[in-house]
C-alpha positions, 0 to 999 in steps of 0.5 A: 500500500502506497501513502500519499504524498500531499503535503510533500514537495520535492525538491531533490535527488539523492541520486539512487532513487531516493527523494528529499521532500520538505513537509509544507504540513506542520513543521516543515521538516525534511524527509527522504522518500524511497519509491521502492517501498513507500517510506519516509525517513526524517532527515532533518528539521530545516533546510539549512541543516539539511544543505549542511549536512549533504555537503560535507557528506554527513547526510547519507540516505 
């Protein structure tokens, strides 16, 4: 079963499939969805952290 993805936007690509999306729903909050099985990892709470850590390779999805 598939969840939706209202709320979702996606803004990036982690380059194996997976998508970064912020949550315009409450906390706008960083996710990465994975299309293989539906799921959403919390990756961060802002974008900024979100930028800091995939640059200096601290993020790994």
């Amino acid at each position: 079963m598939h969840l939706p993805v209202d709320g979702l936007v996606f803004f990036a690509d982690a380059g194996n499939g997976a998508q970064f999306a912020i949550s315009l729903r409450g906390p706008q909050d960083i996710f990465a969805w994975k299309h293989e099985d539906d799921s959403r990892t919390w990756i961060d709470s802002t974008v900024m952290d979100y930028l800091h850590g995939w640059m200096t390779a601290e993020l790994n999805v």
